[in-house]
C-alpha positions in Angstrom: 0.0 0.0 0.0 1.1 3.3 -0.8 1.8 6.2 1.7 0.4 9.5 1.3 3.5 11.3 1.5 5.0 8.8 -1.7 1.9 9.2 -3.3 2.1 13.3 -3.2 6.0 12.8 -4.4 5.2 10.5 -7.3 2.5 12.6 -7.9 4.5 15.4 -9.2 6.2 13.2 -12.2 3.2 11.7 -13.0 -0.1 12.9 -15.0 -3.0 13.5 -12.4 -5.2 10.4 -13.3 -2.5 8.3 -12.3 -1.6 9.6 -9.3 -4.9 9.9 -8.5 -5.9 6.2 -8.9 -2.1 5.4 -6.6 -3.7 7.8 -3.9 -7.4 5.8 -3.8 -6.9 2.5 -5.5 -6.5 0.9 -1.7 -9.7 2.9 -0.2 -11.7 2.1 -3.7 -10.4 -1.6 -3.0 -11.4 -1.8 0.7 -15.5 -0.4 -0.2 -15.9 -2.5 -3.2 -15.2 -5.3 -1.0 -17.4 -4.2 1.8 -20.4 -2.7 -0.2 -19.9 -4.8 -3.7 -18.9 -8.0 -3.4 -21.5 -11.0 -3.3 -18.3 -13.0 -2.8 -15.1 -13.3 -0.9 -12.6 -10.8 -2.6 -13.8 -10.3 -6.2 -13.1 -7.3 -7.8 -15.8 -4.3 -8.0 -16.3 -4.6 -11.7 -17.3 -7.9 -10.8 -19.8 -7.6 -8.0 -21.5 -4.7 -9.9 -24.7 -6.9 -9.8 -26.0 -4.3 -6.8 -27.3 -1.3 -7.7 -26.2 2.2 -6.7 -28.8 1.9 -3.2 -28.4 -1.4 -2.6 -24.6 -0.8 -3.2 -24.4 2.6 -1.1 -26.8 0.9 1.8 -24.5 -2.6 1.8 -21.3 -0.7 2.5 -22.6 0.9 5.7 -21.0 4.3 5.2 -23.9 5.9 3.4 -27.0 5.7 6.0 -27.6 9.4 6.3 -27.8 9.4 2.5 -30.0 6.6 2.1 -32.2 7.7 4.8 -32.8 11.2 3.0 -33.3 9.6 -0.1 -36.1 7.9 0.9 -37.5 11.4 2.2 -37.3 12.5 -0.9 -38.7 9.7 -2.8 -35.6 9.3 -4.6 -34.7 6.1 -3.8 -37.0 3.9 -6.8 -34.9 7.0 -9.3 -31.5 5.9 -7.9 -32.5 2.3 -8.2 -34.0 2.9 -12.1 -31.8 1.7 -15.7 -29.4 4.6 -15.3 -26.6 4.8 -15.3 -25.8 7.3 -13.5 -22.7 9.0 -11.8 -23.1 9.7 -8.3 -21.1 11.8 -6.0 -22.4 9.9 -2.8 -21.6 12.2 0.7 -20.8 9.4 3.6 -22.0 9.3 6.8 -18.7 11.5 8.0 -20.0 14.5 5.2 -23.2 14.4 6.3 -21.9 14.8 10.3 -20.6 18.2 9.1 -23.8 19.5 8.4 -25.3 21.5 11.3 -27.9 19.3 12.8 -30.7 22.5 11.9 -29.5 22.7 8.9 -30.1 18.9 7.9 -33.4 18.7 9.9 -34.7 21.7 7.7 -33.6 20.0 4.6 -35.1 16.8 5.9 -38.4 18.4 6.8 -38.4 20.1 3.6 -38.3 17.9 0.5 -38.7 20.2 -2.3 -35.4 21.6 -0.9 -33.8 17.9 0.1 -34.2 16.7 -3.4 -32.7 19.9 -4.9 -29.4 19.1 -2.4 -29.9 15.5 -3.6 -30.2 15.8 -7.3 -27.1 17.8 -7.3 -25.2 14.9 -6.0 -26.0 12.8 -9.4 -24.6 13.2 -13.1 -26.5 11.3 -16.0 -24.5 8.8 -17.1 -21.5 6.8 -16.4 -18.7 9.2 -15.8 -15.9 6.9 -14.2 -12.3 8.9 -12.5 -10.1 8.8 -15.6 -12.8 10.8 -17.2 -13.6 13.1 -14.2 -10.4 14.5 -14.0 -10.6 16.0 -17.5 -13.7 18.1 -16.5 -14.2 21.2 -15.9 -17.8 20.7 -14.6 -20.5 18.2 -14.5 -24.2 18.9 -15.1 -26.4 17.5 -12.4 -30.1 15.8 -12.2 -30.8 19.0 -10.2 -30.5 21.6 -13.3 -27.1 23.1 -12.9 -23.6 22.2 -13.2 -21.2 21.2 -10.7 -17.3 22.6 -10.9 -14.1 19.7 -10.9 -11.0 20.5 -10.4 -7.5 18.5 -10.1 -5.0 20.1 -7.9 -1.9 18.2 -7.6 -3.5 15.1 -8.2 -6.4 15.8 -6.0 -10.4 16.0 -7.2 -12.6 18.2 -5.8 -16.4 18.4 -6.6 -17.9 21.4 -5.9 -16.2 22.1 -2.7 -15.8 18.0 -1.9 -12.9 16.1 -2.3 -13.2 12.9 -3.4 -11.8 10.0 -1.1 -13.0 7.2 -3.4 -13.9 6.6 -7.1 -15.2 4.1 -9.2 -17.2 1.7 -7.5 -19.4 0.4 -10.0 -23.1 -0.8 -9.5 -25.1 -2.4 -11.9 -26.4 1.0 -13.4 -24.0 3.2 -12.8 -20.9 4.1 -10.8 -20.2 5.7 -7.2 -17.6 8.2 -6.1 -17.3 8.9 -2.4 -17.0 12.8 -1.1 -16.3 14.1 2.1 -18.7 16.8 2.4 -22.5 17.8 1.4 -22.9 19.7 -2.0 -25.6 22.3 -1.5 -26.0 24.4 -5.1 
């Protein structure tokens, strides 16, 4: 397993992608087992027979998402043909959100699915392609803006901590904070 500090050196001599798969490629590894494999250790691409809420409830990380997209009836969407790309908050994100803040969006869920929608892409948009956007437009109506800093994503003003855990009709990346548009 690589260390963060060799990943951020052997990130300056190599193109972002790469060193952004190094940097995530064990974290990726370690969900896809926990959330996306029917079996003992096959690969995510694999075990993409879940989709993305059956994959984001089975890894355990995600309940504060899966919670609010039943509140706003999202949940039968998320679970539909796709594919879709979805920039799924865990349960950490979601802690950073003032508890008035996420029982008003909660209790509110015209707002909720405005916060939620903005969270998806259309499509499958996997990391290598990610990192060559500028933005993404979102289920909600407007775009989202990516950047790649020294071999770091951000969406929005997320970083992303894991990519490209597939699900049967689309694909998962993990951020660590709540995108509100």
């Amino acid at each position: 397993m690589y260390s963060k500090n060799m990943t951020i050196g052997i990130s300056r001599l190599l193109s972002p992608v790469f060193a952004f798969a190094l940097a995530y490629a064990p974290m990726t590894e370690v969900l896809a087992k926990s959330c996306c494999s029917s079996g003992g250790g096959e690969k995510a691409q694999a075990a993409a027979e879940k989709d993305i809420v059956d994959t984001a409830v089975a890894a355990g990380k995600f309940n504060t998402l899966a919670k609010a997209l039943g509140v706003a009836g999202l949940v039968e969407t998320l679970k539909g043909k796709g594919p879709f790309t979805v920039f799924a908050p865990d349960d950490d994100a979601f802690a950073k959100v003032p508890a008035e803040t996420l029982n008003g969006l909660l209790a509110d869920k015209e707002k909720l699915t405005k916060v939620l929608t903005y969270h998806v892409v259309n499509g499958e948009v996997l990391a290598n392609k990610v990192v060559k956007l500028k933005s993404a437009k979102t289920l909600e109506g407007t775009s989202v803006p990516i950047k790649v800093v020294d071999g770091k994503v951000s969406v929005g003003d997320a970083n992303v901590t894991a990519t490209d855990i597939k699900c049967a009709n689309g694909v998962i990346h993990v951020i660590d904070k709540v995108l509100i548009p």
